[in-house]
Backbone bond lengths (Angstrom), bond angles and torsions (degrees), N, CA, C in turn:
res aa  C-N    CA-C-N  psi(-1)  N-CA   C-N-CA  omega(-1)  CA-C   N-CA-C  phi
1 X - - - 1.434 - - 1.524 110.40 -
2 X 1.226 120.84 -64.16 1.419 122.90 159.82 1.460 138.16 -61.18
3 X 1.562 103.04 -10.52 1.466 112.74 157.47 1.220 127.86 -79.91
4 X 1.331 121.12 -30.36 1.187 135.14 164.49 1.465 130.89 -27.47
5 X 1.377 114.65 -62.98 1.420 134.61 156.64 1.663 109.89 -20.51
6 X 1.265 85.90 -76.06 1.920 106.95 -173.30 1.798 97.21 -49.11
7 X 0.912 113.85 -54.54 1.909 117.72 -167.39 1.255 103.24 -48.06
8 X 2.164 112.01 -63.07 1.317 93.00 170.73 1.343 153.64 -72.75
9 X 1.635 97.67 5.59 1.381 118.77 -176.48 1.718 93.67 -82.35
10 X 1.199 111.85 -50.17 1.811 108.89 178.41 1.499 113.35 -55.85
11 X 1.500 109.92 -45.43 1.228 101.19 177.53 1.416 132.40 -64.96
12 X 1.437 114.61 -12.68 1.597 116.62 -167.37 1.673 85.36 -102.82
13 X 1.215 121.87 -15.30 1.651 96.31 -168.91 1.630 98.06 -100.30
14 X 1.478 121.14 -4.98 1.241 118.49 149.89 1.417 123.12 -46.22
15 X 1.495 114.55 -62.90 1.414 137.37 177.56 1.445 91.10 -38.46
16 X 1.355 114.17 -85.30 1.534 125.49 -174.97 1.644 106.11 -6.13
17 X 1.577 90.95 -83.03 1.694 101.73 -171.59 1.746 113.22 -56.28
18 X 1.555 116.74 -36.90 1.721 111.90 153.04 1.119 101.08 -17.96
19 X 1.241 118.28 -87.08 1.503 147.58 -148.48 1.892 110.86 -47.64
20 X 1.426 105.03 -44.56 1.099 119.06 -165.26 1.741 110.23 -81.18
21 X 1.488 104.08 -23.92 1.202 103.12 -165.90 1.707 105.14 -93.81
22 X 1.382 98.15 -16.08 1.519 110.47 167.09 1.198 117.68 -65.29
23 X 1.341 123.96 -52.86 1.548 136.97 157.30 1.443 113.79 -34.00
24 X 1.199 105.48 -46.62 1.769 106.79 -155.57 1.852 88.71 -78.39
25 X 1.551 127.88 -43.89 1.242 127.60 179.57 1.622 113.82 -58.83
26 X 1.562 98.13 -35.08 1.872 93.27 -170.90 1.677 102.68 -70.12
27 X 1.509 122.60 -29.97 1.356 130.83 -152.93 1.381 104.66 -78.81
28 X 1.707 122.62 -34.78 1.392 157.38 160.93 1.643 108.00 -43.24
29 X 1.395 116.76 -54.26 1.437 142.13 -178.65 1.570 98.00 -69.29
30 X 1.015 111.54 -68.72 1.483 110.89 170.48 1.456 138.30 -28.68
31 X 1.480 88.16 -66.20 1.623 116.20 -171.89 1.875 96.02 -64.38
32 X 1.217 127.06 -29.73 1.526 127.38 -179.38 1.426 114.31 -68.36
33 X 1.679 98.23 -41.12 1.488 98.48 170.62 1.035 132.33 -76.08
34 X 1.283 127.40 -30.97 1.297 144.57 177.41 1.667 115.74 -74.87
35 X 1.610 115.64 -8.22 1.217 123.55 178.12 1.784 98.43 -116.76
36 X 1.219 110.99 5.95 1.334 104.08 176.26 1.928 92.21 -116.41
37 X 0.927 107.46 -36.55 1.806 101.24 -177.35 1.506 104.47 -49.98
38 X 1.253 89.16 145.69 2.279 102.86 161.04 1.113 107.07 -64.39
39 X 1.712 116.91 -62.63 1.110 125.73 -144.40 1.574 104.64 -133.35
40 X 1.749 107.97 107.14 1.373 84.29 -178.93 1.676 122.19 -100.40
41 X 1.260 114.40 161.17 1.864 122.98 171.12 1.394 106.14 -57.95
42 X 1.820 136.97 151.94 0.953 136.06 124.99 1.252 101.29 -26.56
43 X 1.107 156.14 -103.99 1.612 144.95 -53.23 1.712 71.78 -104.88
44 X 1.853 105.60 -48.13 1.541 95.24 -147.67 1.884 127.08 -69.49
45 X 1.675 84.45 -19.15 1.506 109.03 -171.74 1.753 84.63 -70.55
46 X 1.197 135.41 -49.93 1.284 134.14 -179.55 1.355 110.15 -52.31
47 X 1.195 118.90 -55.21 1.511 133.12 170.86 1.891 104.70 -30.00
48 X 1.292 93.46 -67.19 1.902 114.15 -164.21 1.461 85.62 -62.17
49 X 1.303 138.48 -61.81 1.346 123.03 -158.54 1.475 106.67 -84.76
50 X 1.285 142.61 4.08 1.142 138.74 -172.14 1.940 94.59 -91.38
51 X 1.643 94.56 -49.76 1.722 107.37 -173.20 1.954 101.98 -60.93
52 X 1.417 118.67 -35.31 1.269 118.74 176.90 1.120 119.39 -62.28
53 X 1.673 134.27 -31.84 1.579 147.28 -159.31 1.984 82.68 -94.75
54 X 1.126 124.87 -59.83 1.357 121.86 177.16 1.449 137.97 -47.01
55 X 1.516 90.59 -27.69 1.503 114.80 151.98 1.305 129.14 -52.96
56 X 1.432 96.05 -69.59 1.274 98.41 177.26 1.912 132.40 -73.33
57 X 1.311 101.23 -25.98 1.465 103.24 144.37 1.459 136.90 -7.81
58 X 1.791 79.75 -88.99 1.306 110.22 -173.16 1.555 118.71 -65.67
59 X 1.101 111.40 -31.38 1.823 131.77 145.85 1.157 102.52 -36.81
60 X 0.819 114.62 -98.60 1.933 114.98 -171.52 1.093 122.08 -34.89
61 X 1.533 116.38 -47.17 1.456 115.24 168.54 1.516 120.60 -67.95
62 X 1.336 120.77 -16.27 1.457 120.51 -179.88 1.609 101.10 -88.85
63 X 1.436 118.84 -22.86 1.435 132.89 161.11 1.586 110.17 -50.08
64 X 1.367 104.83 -78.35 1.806 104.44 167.85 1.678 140.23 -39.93
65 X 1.200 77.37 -28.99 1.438 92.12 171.78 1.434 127.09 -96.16
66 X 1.400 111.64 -13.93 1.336 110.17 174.58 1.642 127.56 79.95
67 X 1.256 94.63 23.40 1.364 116.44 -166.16 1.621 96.92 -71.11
68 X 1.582 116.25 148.85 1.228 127.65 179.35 1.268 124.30 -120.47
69 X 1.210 142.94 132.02 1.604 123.62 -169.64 1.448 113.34 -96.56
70 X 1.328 101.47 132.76 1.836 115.93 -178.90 1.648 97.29 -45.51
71 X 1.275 137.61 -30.50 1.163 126.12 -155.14 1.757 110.94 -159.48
72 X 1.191 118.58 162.17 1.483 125.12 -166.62 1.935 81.18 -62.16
73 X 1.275 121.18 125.99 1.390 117.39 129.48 1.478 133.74 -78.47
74 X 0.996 105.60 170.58 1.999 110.20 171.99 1.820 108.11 -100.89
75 X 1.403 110.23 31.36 1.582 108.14 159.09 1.637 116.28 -35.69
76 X 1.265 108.59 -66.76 1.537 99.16 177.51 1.167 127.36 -112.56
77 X 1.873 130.82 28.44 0.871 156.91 102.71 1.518 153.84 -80.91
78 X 1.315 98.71 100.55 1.293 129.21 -170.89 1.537 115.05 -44.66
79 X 1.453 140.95 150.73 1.275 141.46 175.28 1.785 94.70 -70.92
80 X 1.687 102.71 -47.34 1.415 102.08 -171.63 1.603 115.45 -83.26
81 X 1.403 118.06 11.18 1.463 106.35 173.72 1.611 108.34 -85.33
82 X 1.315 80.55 155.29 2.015 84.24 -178.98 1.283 106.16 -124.40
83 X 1.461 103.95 -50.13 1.898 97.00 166.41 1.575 122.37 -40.14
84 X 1.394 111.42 -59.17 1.263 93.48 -162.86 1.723 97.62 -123.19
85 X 1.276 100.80 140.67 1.720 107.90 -158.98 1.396 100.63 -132.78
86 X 1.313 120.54 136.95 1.461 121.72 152.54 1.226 126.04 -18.27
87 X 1.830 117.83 136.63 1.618 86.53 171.60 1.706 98.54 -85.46
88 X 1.341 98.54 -170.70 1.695 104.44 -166.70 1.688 85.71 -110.00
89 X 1.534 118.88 -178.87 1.348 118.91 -176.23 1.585 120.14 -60.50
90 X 1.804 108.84 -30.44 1.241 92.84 178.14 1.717 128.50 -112.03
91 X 1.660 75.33 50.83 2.058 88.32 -176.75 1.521 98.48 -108.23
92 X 1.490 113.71 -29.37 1.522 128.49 169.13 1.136 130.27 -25.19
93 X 1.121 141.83 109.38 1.339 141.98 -168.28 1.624 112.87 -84.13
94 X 1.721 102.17 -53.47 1.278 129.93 -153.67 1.418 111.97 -72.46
């Protein structure tokens, strides 16, 4: 009964970070095209900055809340960085 609370509190700040990491990939997807286009559309530049303000939102609120991620994300590693890379499990010290 009193665990309950807590579960759905884990479970929605799961969702949250879902959510966020989806964002952070579509904004990524974007930003490639939009630096590879000649010529860009309103709609899409609206698009990219609408998905960026949602970002950051949803950031803050996963900030306030204290939300934790089930798993290493790539927040400050990029799919497309090459310099600097995750370590893998057996670079780990800790």
């Amino acid at each position: 009964m009193f665990g309950r609370k807590l579960n759905v509190h884990k479970l929605e700040n799961d969702r949250l970070l879902d959510y966020i990491h989806q964002l952070q990939n579509q904004i990524s997807y974007q930003k490639r095209i939009n630096d590879a286009s000649i010529e860009l559309s309103q709609e899409s530049m609206l698009k990219y900055r609408l998905d960026k303000m949602k970002h950051q939102y949803l950031y803050l609120e996963a900030r306030r809340r204290n939300a934790k991620a089930k798993e290493t994300s790539n927040i400050i590693y990029g799919d497309s960085d090459t310099f600097f890379q995750q370590p893998n499990q057996y670079d780990k010290h800790w």
